[in-house]
N, C-alpha and C positions, 0 to 999 in steps of 0.2 A: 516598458512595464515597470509600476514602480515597486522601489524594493520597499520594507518595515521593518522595524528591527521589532522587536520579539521576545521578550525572555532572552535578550540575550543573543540569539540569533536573527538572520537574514533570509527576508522570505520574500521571494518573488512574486508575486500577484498580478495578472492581467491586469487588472484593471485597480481605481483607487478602491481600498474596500471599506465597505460602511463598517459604523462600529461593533454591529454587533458580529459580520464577519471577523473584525479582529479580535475582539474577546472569544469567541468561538477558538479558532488558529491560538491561541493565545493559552487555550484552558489544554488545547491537543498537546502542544509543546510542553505543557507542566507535567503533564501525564509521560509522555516520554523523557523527559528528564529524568523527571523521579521514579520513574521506573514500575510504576502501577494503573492499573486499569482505570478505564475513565469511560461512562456514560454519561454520553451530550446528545442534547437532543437541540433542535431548533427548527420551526414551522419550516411550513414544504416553501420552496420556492427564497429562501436565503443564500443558497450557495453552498450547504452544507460538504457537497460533494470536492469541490474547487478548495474548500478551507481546509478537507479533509485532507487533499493530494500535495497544495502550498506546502503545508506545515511540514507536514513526515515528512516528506522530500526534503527541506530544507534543513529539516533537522538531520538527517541523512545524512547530507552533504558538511555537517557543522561536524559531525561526528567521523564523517572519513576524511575532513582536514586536521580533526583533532589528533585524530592514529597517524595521520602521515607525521604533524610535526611531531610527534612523541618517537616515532620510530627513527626520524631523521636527530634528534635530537640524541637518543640513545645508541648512535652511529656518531653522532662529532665527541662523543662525550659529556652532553649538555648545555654545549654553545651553542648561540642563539645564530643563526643564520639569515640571510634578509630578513631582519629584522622592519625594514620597509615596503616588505613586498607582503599581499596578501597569503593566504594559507592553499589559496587554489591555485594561485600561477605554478608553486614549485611540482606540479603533476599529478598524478592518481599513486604511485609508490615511493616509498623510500627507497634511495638507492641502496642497492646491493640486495636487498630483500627479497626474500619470494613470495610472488605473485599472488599466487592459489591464498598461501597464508596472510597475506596483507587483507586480501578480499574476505575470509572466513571472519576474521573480528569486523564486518562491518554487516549489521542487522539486517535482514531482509527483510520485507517488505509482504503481505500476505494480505490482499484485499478480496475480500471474499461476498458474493452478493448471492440474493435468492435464484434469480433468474438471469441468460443470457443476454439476453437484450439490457439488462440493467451495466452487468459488464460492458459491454457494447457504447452506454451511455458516458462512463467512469474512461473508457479510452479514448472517448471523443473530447472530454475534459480533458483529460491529460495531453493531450495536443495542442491544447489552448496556452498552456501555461510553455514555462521557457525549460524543464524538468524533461530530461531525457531517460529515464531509466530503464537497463533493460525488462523487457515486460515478456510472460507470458501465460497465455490464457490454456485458464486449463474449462475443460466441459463433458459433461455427460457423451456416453454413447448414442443418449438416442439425436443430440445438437450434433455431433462429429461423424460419427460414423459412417459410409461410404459402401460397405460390403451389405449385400442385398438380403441375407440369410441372416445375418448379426443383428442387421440392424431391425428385422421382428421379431427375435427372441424378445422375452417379457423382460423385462428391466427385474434388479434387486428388489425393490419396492413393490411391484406387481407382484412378482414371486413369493415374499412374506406376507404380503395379503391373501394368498392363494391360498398359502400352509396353515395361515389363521381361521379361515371358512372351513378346512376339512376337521377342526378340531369343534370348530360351534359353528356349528349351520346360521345362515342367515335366518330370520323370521320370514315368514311365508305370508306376504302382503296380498289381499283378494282389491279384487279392481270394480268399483261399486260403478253399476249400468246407471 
């Protein structure tokens, strides 16, 4: 897979990507940098999805090398340690550290889509790529749910439609013969 470097960082990508995938991956990484919101749009069928997963992932991964060498660092005292060897060989913690807290300073991650089957499509992408992260899907009760009486209770939504019709009646449509 070849890797890009990027603002800076290293990002894996299936495949070689065209330029507009890496201006895309490239405009996502500015916005995580700098730490502000960022609307990109790019016609259907670019890859927007794959640009979308590369990038954050990767920056991800720049970012929990970044905390490890800072914490490894503030453990020798500010001496610089393999100084030859990359930022990922020396492990996922610093040593002596706890764990829980090494993991809380590193960003999660929160992809969010309309529908399941879009989820569905975004885990099929994420397979493609070399990005492990742990992943879990969250879903509605009426996609999950398994219990035979729950699962035809009216949804929230239904329910607030209901409460909205007992306060203004619908209009009363005649049906012309």
């Amino acid at each position: 897979m070849p890797k890009i470097q990027l603002n800076g960082i290293t990002v894996d990508f299936p495949f070689q990507p065209y330029k507009c995938q890496e201006e895309y991956m490239s405009k996502v990484l500015e916005c995580l940098q700098k730490q502000v919101n960022g609307i990109l749009e790019s016609p259907t069928g670019t890859g927007k999805t794959l640009c979308l997963l590369c990038s954050t992932l990767a920056w991800r991964e720049h970012f929990r090398d970044a905390i490890s060498a800072q914490k490894i660092a503030q453990r020798l005292g500010g001496a610089e340690l393999f100084s030859d060897r990359p930022l990922s060989s020396w492990g996922n913690t610093a040593p002596g550290t706890d764990a829980s807290a090494y993991y809380s300073d590193i960003p999660k991650i929160i992809y969010a889509s309309r529908t399941h089957s879009q989820l569905t499509q975004v885990i099929s992408e994420l397979k493609n790529t070399v990005y492990r992260p742990k992943v879990c899907v969250l879903g509605s009760r009426e996609q999950l749910c398994i219990h035979p009486e729950v699962k035809r209770q009216d949804s929230n939504h239904m329910q607030a439609l209901g409460s909205l019709s007992a306060f203004r009646p619908l209009p009363a449509f005649r049906l012309r013969g």
